[in-house]
C-alpha positions as CSV (number, residue, x, y, z in Angstrom):
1,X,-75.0,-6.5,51.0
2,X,-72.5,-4.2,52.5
3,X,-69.7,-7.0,53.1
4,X,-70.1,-7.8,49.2
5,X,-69.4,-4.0,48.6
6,X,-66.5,-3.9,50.8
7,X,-65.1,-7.2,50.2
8,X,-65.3,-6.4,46.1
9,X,-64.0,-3.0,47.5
10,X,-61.0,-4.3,48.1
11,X,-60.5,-6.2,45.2
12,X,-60.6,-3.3,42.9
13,X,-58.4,-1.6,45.1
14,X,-55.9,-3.8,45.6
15,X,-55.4,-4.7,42.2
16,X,-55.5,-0.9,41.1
17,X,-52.7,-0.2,43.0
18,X,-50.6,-3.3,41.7
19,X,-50.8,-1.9,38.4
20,X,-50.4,1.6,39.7
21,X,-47.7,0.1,41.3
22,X,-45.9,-1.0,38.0
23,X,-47.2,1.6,35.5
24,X,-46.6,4.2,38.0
25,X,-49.3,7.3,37.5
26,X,-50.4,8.3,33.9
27,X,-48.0,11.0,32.4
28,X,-51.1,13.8,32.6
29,X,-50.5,13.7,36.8
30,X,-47.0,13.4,36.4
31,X,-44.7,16.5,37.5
32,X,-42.4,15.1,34.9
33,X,-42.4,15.5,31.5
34,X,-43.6,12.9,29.0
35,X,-40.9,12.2,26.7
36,X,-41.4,12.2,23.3
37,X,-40.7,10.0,20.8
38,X,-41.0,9.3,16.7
39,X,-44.8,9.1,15.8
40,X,-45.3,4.9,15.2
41,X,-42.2,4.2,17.3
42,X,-41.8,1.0,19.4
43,X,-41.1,3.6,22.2
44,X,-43.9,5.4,21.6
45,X,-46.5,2.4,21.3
46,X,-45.1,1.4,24.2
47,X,-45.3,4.5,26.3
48,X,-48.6,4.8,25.0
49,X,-49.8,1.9,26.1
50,X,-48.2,1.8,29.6
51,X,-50.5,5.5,29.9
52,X,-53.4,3.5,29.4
53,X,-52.4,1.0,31.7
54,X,-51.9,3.6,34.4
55,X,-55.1,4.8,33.7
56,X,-57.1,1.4,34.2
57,X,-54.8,1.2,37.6
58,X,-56.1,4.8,38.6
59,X,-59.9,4.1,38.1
60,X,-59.5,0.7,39.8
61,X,-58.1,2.3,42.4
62,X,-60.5,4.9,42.7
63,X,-63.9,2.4,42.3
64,X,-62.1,0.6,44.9
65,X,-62.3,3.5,47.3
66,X,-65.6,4.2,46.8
67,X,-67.3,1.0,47.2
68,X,-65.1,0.8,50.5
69,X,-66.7,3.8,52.0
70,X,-69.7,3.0,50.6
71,X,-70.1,-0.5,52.0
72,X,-68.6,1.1,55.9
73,X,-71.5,3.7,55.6
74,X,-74.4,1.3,55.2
């Protein structure tokens, strides 16, 4: 069972940090600041949505970790 964890482990991981990779981290850990745009905006759909991509990268990412370590530990 503890391959399966590691191998899906990886999985998650790897494909978290693709899309970290291109959406770059969501603009709430960002030193930057978001920029701001005209409410119903194609810039700001598009920023908004680009967040939310970050976001799936980042828990991807993070579920990817864990079932790593978890999967080394058993």
């Amino acid at each position: 069972m503890s391959i399966w964890l590691i191998i899906s482990g990886l999985g998650f991981l790897f494909h978290g940090l693709l899309i970290l990779w291109v959406g770059k981290l969501p603009w709430a850990f960002r030193a930057a600041k978001k920029p701001s745009f005209e409410k119903g905006s194609p810039e700001a759909f598009q920023i908004f949505w680009l967040d939310q991509y970050s976001y799936i990268g980042l828990t991807l990412s993070i579920l990817g970790l864990a079932q790593v370590f978890y999967g080394g530990l058993n």
